[in-house]
N, C-alpha and C positions, 0 to 999 in steps of 0.2 A: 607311791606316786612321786613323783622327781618334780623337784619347783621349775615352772619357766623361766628363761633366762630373760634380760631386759630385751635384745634381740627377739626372742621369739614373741615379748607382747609387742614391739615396736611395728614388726612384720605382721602381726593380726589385728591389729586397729585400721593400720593403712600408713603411719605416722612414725618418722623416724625422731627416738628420743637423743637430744643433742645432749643431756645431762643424763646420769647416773639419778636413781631417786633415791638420796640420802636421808632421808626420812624413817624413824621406826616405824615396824612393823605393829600394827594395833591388835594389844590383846583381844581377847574373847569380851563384847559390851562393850567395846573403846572404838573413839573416833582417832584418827590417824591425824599426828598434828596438819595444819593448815601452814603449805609452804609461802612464804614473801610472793607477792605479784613483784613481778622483774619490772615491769613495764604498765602505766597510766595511757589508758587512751582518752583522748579530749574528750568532752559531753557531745551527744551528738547536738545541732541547732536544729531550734525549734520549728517547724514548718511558718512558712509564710502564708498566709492565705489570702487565696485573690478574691476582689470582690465580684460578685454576680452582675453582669452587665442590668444597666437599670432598667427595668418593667414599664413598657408600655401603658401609661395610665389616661389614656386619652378620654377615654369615659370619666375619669374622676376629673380632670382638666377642666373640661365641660359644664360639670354639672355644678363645681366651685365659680364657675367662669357664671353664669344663669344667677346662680343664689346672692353673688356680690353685684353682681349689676339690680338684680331685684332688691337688696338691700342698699344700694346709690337711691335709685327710685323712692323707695320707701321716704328716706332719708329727706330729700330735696322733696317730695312733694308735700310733708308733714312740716317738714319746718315752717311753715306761715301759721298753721295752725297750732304750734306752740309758743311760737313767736308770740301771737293774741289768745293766749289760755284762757283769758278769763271769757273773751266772748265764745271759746268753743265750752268752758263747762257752762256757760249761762243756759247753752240752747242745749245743754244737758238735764238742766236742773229744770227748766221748760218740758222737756219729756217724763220727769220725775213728778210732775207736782209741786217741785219746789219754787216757795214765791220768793221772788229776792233774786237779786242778781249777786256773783261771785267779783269781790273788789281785789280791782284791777291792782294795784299798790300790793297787794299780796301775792298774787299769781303771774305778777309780769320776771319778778327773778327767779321763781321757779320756771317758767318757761325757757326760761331762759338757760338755765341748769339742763335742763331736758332736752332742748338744741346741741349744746356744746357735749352733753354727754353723749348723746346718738351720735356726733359728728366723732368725737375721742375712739367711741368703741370701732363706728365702722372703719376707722384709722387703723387700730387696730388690727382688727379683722382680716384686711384687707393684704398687710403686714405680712401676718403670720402664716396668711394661705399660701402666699408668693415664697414665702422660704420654706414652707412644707412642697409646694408644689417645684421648687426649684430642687429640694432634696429628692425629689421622684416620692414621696408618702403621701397617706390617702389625706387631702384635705379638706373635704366634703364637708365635714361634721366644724370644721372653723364658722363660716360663717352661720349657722342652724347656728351655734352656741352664743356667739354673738348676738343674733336675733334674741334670744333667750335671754341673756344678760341685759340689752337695752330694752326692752320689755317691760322686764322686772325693773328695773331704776326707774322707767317713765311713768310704774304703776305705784312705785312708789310715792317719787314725788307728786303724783297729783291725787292719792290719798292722803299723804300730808296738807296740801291745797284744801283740799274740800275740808276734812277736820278740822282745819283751822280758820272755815270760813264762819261767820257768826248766821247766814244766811241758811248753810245746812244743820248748823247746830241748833237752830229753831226748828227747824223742820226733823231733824232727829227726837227733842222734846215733844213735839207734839205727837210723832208718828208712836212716842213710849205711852 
């Protein structure tokens, strides 16, 4: 059988060879050396990606819109009543059994702590929902968390309150 000529593989690819292939011929188990690239083509660039026009979140709007106005309320209608702590745990300690009243001198700057902290978080709160709700993302669960946070602080300090009153501490001795 007679070797093809460069012409006749040039004409059965589809592809005319502008060069000779000067390259050896690879033995039997041999790879045929690898010729120079003539020519670098640039990297191709990266695709750009658009973003998804923003989602409708009128329902989550809403229902952030409800929960921080409920938590305004909360806010301004409680503050008198931490404002005078000691007289809201007295008619506490009046449901409890306990005799004594809770001294004012102790529970007036906790109450006080308890005001500015509700009024910081729902600051806050308030905050964060409007730059979630400005980003188009769910902001529902901001102020629930919040509620949840000044809770916990107002449950705090006023277990501090009461442990440190001498009035429940008698009444914790004798209830032992």
């Amino acid at each position: 059988m007679s070797e093809p000529s460069a012409d006749a593989f040039a004409n059965s690819t589809g592809s005319a060879m502008t060069e000779p292939d000067n390259r050896p011929r690879p033995q039997y188990g041999e790879y045929a050396p690898i010729a120079p690239v003539a020519e670098r083509w640039p990297a191709p660039e990266a695709p750009t990606l658009v973003e998804a026009p923003p989602v409708n979140r009128t329902r989550d709007v809403v229902v952030t819109t409800v929960l921080l106005l409920l938590g305004v309320f909360d806010v301004v209608t409680s503050f008198a009543t931490f404002a005078d702590l000691s007289a809201a745990l007295s008619q506490v300690y009046a449901q409890l059994g306990i005799d004594g009243t809770v001294s004012a001198a102790l529970a007036a700057p906790f109450g006080l702590a308890i005001n500015i902290s509700r009024v910081g978080i729902l600051a806050i709160t308030i905050a964060v929902s409007l730059l979630l709700i400005a980003r188009h993302r769910r902001a529902f669960w901001v102020p629930l968390a919040g509620f949840a946070v000044a809770g916990i602080v107002s449950s705090i300090l006023i277990i501090v309150v009461m442990s440190n009153d001498p009035a429940y501490q008698a009444w914790l001795a004798q209830v032992q």
